[in-house]
RODOKE-775163 format. One line per field, with one value per residue (C-alpha): residue in three letters; x, y, z. Coordinates in nm, 4 decimals. Layout:
residues N
residuo c(ALA|...)
east c(X|...)
north c(Y|...)
up c(Z|...)
This chain:
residues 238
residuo c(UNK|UNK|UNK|UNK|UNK|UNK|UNK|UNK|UNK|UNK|UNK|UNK|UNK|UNK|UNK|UNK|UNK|UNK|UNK|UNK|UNK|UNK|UNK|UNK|UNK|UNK|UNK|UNK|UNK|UNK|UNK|UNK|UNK|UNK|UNK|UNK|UNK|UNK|UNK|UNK|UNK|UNK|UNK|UNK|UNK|UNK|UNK|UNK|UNK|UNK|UNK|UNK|UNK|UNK|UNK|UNK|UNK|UNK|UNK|UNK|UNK|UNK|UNK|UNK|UNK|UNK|UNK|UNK|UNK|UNK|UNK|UNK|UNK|UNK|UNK|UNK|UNK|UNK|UNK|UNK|UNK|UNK|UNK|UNK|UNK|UNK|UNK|UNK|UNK|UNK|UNK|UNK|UNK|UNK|UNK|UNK|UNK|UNK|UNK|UNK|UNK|UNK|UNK|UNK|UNK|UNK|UNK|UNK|UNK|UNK|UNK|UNK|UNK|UNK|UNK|UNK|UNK|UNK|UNK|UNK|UNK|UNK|UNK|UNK|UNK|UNK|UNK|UNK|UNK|UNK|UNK|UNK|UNK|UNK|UNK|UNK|UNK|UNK|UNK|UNK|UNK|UNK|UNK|UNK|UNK|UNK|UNK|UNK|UNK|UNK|UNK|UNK|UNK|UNK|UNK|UNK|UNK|UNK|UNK|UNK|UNK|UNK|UNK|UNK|UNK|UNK|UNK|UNK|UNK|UNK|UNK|UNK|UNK|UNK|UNK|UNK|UNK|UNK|UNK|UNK|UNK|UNK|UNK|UNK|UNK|UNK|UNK|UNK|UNK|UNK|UNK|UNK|UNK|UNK|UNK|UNK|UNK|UNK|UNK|UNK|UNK|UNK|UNK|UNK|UNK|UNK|UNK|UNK|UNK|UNK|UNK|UNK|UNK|UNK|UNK|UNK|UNK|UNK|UNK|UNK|UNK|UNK|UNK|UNK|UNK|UNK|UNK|UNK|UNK|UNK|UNK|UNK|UNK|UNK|UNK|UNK|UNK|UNK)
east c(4.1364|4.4525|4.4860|4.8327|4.7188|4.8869|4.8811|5.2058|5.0700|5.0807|5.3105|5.2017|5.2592|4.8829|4.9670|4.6409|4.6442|4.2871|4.2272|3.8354|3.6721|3.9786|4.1800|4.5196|4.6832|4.8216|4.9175|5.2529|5.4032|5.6888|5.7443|6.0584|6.1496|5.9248|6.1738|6.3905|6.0633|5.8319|6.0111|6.0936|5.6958|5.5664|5.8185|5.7516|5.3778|5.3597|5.5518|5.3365|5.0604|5.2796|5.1998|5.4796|5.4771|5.3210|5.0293|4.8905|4.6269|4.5817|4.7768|4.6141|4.7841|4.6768|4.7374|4.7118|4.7199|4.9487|5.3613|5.5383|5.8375|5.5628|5.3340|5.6436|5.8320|5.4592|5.3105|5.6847|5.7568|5.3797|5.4611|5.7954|5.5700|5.2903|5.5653|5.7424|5.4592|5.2320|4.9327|4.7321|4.6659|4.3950|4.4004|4.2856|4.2597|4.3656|4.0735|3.8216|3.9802|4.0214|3.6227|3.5351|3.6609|3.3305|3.1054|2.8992|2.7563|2.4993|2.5423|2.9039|3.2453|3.5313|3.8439|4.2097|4.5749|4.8260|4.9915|5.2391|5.3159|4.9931|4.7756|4.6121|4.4422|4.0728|3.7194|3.3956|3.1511|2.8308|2.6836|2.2786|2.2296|2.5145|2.6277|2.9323|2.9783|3.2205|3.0375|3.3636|3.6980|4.0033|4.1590|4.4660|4.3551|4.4563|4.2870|4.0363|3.8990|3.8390|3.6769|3.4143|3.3009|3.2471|2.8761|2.6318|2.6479|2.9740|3.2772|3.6049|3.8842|4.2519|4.6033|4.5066|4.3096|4.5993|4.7021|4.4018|4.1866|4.0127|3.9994|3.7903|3.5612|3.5615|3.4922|3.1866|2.9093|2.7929|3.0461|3.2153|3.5835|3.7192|3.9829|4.3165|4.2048|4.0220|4.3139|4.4928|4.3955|4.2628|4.3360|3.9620|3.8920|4.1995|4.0267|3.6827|3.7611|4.0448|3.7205|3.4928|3.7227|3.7972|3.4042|3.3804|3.6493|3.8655|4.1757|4.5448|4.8944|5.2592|5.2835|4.9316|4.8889|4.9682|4.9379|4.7430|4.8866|4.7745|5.0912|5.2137|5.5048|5.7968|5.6927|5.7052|6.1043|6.2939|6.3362|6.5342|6.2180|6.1545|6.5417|6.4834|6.1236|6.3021|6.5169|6.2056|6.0464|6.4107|6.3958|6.0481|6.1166|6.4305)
north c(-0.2885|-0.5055|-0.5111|-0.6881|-0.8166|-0.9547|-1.0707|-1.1313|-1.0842|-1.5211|-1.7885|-1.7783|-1.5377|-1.4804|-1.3508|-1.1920|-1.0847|-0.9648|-0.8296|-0.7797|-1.0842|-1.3067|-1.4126|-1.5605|-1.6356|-1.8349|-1.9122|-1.9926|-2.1189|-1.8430|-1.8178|-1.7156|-1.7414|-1.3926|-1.1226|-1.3759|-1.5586|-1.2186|-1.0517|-1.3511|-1.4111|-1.1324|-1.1452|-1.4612|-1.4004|-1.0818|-1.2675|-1.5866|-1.2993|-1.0492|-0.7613|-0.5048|-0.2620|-0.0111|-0.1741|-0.2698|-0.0147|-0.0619|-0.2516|-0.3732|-0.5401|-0.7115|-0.4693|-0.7137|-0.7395|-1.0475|-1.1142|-0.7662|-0.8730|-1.0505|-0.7338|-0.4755|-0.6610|-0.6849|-0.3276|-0.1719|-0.3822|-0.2712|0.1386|0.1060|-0.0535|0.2163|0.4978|0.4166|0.3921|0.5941|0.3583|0.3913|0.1247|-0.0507|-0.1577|-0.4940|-0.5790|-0.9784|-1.0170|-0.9182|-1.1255|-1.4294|-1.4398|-1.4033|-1.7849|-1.8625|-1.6634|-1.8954|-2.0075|-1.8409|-1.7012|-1.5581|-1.5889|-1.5975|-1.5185|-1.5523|-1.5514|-1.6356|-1.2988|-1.4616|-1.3987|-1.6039|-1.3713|-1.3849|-1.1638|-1.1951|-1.0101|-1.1462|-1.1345|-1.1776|-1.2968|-1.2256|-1.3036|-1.2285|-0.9041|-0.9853|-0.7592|-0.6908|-0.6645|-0.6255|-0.4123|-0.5570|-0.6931|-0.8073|-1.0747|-1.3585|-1.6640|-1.7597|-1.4256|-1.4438|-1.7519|-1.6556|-1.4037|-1.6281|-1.6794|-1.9680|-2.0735|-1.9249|-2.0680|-2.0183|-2.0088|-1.9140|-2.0217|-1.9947|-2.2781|-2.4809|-2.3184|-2.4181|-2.6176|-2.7999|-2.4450|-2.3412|-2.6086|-2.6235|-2.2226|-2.1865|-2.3134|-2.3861|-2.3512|-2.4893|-2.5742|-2.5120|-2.6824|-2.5458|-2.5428|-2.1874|-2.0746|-1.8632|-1.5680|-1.6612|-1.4949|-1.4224|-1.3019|-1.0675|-0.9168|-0.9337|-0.6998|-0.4898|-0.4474|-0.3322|-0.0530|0.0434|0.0662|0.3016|0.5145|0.3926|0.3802|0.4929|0.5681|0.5029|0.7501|0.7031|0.3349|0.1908|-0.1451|-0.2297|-0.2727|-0.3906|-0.4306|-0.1373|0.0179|-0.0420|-0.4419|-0.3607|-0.4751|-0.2689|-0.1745|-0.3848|-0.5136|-0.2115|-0.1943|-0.5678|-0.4772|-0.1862|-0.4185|-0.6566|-0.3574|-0.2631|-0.6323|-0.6798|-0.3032|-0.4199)
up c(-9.5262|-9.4378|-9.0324|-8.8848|-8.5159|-8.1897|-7.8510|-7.6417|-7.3165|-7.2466|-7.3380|-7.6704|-7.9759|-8.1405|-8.4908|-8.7279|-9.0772|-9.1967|-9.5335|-9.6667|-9.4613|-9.5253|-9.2012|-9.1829|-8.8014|-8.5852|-8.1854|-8.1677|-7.8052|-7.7367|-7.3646|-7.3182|-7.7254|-7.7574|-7.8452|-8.0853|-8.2590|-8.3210|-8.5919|-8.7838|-8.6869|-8.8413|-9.1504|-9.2450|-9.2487|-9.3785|-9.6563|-9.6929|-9.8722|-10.0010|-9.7754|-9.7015|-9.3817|-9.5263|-9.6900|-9.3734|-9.2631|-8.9210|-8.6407|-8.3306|-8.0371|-7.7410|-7.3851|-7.1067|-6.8468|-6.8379|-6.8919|-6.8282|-7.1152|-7.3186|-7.3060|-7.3598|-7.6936|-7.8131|-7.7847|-7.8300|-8.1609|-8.2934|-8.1956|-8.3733|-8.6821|-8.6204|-8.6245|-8.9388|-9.1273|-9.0047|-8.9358|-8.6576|-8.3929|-8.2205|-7.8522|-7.7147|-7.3597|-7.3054|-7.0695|-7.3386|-7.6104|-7.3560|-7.3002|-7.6544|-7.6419|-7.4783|-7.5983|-7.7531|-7.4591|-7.1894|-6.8778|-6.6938|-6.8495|-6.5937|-6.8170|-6.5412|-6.6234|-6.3575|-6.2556|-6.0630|-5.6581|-5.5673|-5.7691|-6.1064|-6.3603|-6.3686|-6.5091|-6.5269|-6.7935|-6.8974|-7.2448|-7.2722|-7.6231|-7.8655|-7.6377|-7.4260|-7.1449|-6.8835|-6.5230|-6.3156|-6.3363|-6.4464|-6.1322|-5.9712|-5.6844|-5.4849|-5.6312|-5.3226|-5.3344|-5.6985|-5.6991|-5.4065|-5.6726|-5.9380|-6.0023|-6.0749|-6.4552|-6.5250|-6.7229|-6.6273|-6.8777|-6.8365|-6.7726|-6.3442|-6.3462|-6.3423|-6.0509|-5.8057|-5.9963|-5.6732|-5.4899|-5.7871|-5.7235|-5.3676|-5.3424|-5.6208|-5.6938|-6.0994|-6.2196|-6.5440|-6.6469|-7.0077|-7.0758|-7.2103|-7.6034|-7.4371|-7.2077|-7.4632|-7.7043|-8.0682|-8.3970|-8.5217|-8.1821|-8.1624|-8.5626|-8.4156|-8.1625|-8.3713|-8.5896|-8.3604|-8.2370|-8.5644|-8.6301|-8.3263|-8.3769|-8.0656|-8.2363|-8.1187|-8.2544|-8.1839|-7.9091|-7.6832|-7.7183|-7.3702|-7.1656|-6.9039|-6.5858|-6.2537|-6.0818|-5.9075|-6.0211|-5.8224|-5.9416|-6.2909|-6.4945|-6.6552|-6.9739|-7.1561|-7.3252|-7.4878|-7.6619|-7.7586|-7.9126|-8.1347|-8.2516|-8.3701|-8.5639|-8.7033|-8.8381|-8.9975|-9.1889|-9.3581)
């Protein structure tokens, strides 16, 4: 089985290639760079083991929530791959793959990506043995309020720590800090959980697959990332 797997929802690209137990990937730091860097990306990898488009088997990509262009060129340039050949894709929320970082640990996981506008992104999680699960919605919430429902023993990971690192502290009790080597999404985390959706079934294609988004719509962009993203797929299928 040869999976091609990424995550454009942050400031980094988080590129995947997974064939029989063997994993190949990489975070690259994008930003802005996104829709000029991912198709060379992908090309260049795809290259480096001598896969073509249509070898891969399944594509997964990482939903959000998190950057509206970064999420759009991502998702858009993986349905134009998932079109043309036919694949089907897997879906993987940013949230989940963000708390996978810590899951070797005990206790709560408090994944949270700055959303911009005073808000952030934020779930929480808790690990009781090796099951990781999710014990809140996905939410869209100003910081304070986030951090009064952060529990004892949890870890908090994401990009919004920077934001309000002492209100963090000053607003919970127990709880822990990771530092930035945990802030962003991780290639054998994006295939761990591409895998276990393929397992179950809870796969997608071209035309179904969709982000998540917390933001209502009227503060959602345009869609310029979308014709920029066909252009990426256009690229890696010449």
């Amino acid at each position: 089985m040869k999976i091609l797997a990424l995550d454009t929802s942050t400031k980094f690209l988080c590129l995947a290639l997974y064939e029989h137990g063997k994993l190949y990937g990489y975070n690259l730091k994008a930003e802005n760079r996104l829709s000029v860097l991912l198709g060379v990306t992908i090309k260049r990898a795809l290259g480096a083991v001598g896969w073509r488009p249509e070898d891969i088997d399944y594509f997964a990509v990482g939903l959000g929530p998190g950057s509206f262009t970064g999420m759009r060129v991502g998702i858009s340039a993986i349905k134009g791959l998932s079109w043309a050949t036919k694949k089907a894709v897997v879906g993987v929320p940013t949230l989940d793959l963000l708390a996978l970082n810590a899951a070797s640990h005990s206790g709560y996981i408090a994944p949270m990506i700055d959303a911009k506008r005073n808000l952030i992104y934020a779930a929480i999680y808790r690990i009781k043995g090796a099951q990781l699960s999710r014990i809140t919605g996905y939410m869209l919430v100003a910081p304070d309020a986030f951090f009064k429902k952060i529990k004892n023993n949890t870890l908090a990971l994401g990009d919004a720590i920077a934001l309000d690192k002492a209100g963090i502290l000053r607003n919970t009790k127990g709880v822990t800090l990771l530092d930035a080597d945990y802030w962003y999404p991780k290639p054998h985390n994006l295939i761990k959980l591409a895998l276990e959706k393929i397992k179950q079934k809870k796969i997608s294609d071209a035309f179904k697959i969709k982000p998540i988004y917390l933001y209502p719509k009227e503060c959602q962009i345009g869609h310029s990332a979308y014709s920029k993203s066909h252009i990426v797929a256009k690229e890696i299928l010449r």
